[in-house]
C-alpha positions in Angstrom: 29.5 5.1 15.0 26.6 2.5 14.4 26.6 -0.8 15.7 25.0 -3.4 13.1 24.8 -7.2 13.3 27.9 -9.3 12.3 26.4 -10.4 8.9 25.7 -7.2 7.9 29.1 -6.0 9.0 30.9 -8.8 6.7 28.5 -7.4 3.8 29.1 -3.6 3.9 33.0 -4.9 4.1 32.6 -7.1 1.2 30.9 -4.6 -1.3 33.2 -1.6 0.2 36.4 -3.6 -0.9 34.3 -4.6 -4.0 33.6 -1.0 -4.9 37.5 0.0 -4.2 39.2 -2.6 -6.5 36.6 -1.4 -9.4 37.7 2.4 -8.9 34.3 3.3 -8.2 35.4 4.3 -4.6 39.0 5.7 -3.6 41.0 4.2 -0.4 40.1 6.9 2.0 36.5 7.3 0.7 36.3 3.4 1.9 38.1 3.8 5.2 36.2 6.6 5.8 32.9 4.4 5.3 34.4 1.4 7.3 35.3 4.0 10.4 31.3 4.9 10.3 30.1 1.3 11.7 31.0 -1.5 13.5 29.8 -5.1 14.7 27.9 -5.7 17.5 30.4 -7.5 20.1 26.9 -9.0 20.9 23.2 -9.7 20.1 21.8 -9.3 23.7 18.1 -8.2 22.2 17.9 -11.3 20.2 19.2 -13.7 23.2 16.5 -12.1 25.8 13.9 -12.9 22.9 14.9 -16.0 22.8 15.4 -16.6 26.4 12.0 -15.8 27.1 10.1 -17.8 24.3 11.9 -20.4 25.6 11.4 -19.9 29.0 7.3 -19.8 28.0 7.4 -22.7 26.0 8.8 -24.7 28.9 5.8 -23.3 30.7 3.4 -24.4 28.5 5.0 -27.6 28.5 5.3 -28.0 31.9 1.4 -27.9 32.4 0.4 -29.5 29.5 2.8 -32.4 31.4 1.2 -32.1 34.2 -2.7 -31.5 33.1 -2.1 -35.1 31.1 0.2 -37.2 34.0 -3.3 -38.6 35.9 -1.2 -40.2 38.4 0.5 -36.8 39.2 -2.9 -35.1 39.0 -4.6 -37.7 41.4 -1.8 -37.6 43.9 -1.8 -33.7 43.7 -5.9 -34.1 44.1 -5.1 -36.5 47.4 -3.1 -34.3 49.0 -4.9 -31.2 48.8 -8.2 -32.5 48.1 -8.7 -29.0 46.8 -12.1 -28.0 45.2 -12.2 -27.4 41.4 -14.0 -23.6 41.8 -11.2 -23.2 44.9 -8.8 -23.9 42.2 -10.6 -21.8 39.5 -10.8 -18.5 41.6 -7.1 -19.0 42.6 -5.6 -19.3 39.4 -8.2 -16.3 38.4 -6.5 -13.8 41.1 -3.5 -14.8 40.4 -3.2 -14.1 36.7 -5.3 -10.7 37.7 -1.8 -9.7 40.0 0.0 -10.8 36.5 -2.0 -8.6 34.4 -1.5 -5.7 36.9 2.3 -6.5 37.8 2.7 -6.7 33.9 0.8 -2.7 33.6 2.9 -1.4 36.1 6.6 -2.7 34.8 5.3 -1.3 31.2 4.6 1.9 32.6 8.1 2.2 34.7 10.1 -0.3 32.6 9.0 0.0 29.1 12.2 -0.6 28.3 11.9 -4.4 29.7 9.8 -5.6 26.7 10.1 -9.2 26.7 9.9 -9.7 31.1 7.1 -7.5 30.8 5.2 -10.0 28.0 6.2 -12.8 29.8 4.8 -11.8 32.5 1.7 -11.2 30.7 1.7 -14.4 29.1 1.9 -15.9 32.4 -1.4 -14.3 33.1 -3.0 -15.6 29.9 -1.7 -19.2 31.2 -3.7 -19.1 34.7 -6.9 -17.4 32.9 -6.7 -20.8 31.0 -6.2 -22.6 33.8 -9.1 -20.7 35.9 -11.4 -21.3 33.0 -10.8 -25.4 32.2 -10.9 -25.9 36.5 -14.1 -23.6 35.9 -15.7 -26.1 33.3 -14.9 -28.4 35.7 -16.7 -27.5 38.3 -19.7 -26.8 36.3 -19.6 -29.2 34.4 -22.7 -31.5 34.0 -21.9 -33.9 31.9 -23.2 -32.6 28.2 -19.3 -32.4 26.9 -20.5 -29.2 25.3 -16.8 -27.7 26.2 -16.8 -25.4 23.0 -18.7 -22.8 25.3 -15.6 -22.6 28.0 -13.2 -21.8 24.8 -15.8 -19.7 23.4 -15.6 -17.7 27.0 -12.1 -17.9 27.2 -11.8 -16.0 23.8 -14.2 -13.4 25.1 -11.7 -12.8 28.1 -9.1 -12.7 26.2 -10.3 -10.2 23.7 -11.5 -7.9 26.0 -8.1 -8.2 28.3 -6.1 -8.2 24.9 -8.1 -4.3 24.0 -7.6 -3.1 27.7 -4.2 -3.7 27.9 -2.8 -3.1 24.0 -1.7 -6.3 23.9 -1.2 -8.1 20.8 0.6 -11.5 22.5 -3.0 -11.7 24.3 -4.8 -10.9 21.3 -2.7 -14.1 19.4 -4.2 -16.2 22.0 -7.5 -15.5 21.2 -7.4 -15.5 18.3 -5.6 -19.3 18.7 -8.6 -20.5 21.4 -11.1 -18.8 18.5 -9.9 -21.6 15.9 -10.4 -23.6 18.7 -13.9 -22.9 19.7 -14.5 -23.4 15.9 -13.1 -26.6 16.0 -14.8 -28.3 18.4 -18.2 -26.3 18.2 -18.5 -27.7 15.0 -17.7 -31.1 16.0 -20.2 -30.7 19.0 -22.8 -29.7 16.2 -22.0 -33.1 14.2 -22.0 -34.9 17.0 -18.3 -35.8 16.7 -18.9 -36.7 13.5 -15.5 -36.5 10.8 -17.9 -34.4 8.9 -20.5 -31.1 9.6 -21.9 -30.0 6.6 -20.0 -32.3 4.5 -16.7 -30.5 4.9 -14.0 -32.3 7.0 -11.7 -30.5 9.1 -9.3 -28.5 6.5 -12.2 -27.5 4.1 -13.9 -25.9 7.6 -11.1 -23.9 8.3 -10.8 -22.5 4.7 -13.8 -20.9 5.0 -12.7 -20.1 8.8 -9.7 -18.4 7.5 -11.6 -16.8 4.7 -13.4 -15.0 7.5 -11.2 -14.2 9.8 -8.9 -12.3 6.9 -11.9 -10.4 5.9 -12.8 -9.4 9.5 -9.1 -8.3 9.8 -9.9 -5.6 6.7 -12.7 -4.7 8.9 -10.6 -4.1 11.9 -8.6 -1.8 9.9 -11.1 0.9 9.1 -11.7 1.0 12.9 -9.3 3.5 14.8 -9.5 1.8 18.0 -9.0 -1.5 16.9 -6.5 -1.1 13.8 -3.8 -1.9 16.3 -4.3 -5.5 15.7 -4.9 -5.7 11.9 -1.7 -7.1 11.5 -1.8 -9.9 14.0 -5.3 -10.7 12.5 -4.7 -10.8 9.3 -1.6 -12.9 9.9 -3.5 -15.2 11.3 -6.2 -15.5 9.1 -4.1 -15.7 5.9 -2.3 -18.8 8.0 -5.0 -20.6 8.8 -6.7 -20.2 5.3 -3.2 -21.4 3.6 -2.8 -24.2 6.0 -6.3 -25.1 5.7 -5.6 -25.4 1.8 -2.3 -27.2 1.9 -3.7 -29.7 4.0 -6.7 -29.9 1.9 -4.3 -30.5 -1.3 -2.7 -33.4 0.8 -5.8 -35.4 2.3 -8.6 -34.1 0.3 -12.5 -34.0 1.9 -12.2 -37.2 3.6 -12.7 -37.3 7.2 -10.6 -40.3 8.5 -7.2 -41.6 7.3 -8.3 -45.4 6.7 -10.7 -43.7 4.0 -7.6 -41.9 2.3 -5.2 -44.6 2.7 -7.8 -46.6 0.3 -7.4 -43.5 -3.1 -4.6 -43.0 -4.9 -2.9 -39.1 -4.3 -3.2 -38.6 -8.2 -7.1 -38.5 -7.6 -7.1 -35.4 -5.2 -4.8 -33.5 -7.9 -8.0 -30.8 -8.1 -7.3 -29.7 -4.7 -3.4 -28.8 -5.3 -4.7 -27.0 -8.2 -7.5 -24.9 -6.5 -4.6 -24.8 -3.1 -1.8 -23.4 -6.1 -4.4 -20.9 -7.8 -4.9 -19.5 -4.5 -1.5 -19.4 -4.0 -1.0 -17.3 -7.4 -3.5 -15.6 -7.1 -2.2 -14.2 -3.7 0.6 -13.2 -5.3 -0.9 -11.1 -8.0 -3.0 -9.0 -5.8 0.1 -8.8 -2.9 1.8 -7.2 -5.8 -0.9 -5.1 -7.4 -2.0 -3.9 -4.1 1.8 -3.3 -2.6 0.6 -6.3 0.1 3.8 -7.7 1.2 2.1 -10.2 3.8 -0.5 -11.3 1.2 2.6 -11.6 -1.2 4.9 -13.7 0.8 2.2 -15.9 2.2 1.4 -16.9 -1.3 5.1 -17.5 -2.6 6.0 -19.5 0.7 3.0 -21.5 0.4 3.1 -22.0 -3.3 6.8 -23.4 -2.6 5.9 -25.6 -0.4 3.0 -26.7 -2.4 5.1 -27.7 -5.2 7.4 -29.4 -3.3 4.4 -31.4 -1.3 3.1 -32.8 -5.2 7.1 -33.4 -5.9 7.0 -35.9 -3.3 4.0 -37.2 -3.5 4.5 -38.3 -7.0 7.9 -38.6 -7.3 8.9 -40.4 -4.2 8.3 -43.9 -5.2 8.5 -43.8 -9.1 12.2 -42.1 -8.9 15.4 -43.6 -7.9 16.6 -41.6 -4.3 19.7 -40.8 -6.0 18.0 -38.7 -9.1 15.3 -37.6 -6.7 17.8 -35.9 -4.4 19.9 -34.5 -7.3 17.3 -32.7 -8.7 16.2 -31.5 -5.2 19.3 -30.3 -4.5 19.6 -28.1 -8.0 16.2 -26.6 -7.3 17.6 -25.3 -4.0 20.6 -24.1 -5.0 18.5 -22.2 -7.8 16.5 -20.7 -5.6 19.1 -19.7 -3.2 21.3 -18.4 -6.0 18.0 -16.3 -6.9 17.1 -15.3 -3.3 20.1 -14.0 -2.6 20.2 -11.5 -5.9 16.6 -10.1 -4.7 18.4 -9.8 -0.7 21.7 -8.0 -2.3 19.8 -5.5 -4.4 17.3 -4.7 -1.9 19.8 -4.4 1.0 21.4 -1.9 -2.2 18.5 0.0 -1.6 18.0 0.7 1.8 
């Protein structure tokens, strides 16, 4: 007997006692296909999933806490008046026992996925940590910190290939926007603009690049493991670039858009919803699912971005909401047609 979840459960019930009252399936023919599953009593996969994302976002949390409380960090600094590099080589061995003790429990315990990542992730914490107490300790006053995120992606690439990891590889590819970000503001001298682009209309092109490195990592054999993860992330940089691009336009600072109306920047929603569409077309020409839904989600929420912006104060709340509500209920009521007939299908 298979155990499924309990919404599936209540479905396969549903359209069994669906099929019986239209004679297209007899009593025992029914019975017989309600005896051949049940409902999990239980989702413990999905609670030790959750368990341990939230267990690592309190982590992250936790640090970021305490790297940004000075008074803690000044006490901590009085009390163990302990070197930066001390500090750096520390956190360096200690995430190296994390990256061993996380190889060893995936050998013996491969079935402990998500200890075994967390773990890991731990690891990828203190290599952060050993590189910023690193800067630190070199540091010589140029603020050119791009190059310590620049390293830390390096280290993380190379730990993220050794190990197969594709959590690891996420990071680096998270302190890679990073780098951009500020190496490009290092470059412009903290200026709101390098190049003439501002911040969103940089990371278009950023994205751009990093999707079609991710088609290059797919011809590869030893690299096509993280095609996926890559080209997720490229695709969500490049269409979160573009939605905020549709919002605040090329301008650098927000005292500068405060001063145009949101009408004028109406060329940017349109190139941000041709992209969009166009995704769309080639996720289904090309059978591209990710490509696909990236470009429906963000085309959605593109849409309703301009329904606000133009519609907010010129509408009364009550019509505004009304017509809010209908659009949602149609797409629910359409949503759930495409889930019924391809749950049909499987």
């Amino acid at each position: 007997m298979k155990k499924i979840d309990q919404d599936n459960s209540d479905f396969l019930d549903e359209m069994l006692d669906y099929w019986q009252s239209e004679k297209l399936l007899t009593e025992a023919e029914a019975r017989k296909l309600k005896n051949s599953y049940e409902p999990k009593a239980f989702d413990w996969r999905r609670l030790a999933q959750y368990s341990f994302w939230i267990a690592m976002a309190c982590g992250v949390i936790a640090l970021s806490a305490l790297l940004v409380d000075k008074s803690l960090l000044d006490y901590l600094k009085n009390l163990y008046n302990t070197p930066n590099i001390v500090i750096s080589i520390v956190s360096a061995l200690a995430a190296t026992g994390c990256y061993i003790l996380g190889v060893r429990r995936k050998k013996k315990k491969p079935q402990n996925v998500f200890s075994n990542e967390a773990i890991i992730f731990s690891g990828v914490m203190l290599t952060a940590n050993a590189v910023a107490y690193l800067g630190k300790a070199i540091d010589n006053g140029s603020n050119h910190f791009s190059l310590l995120i620049l390293f830390s992606v390096i280290i993380y690439l190379a730990l993220a290939y050794f190990f197969k990891s594709r959590l690891i590889w996420a990071f680096a590819l998270l302190a890679l926007g990073a780098w951009f970000g500020t190496e490009t503001g290092y470059l412009s001298k903290w200026n709101w603009y390098f190049l003439g682009l501002n911040y969103p209309l940089r990371f278009v092109f950023f994205g751009l690049l990093l999707t079609a490195s991710s088609l290059l990592l797919k011809r590869g054999k030893q690299l096509a493991y993280f095609f996926d993860i890559t080209y997720f992330a490229g695709l969500l940089y490049l269409f979160s670039s573009l939605l905020l691009l549709s919002i605040f336009g090329n301008y650098g600072t927000l005292e500068d858009w405060y001063l145009v109306k949101q009408i004028t920047l109406f060329y940017w929603a349109i190139i941000s919803s041709t992209v969009c569409v166009l995704a769309i077309i080639i996720g289904l020409k090309c059978n591209d699912a990710m490509l696909r839904e990236f470009g429906i989600i963000f085309l959605f929420i593109n849409l309703y971005t301009r329904y606000f912006e133009y519609f907010w104060d010129s509408w009364h709340k009550a019509i505004f909401f009304t017509i809010l509500g209908i659009s949602f209920v149609l797409i629910g009521r359409k949503a759930e047609k495409i889930w019924s007939l391809e749950f049909m299908k499987k």
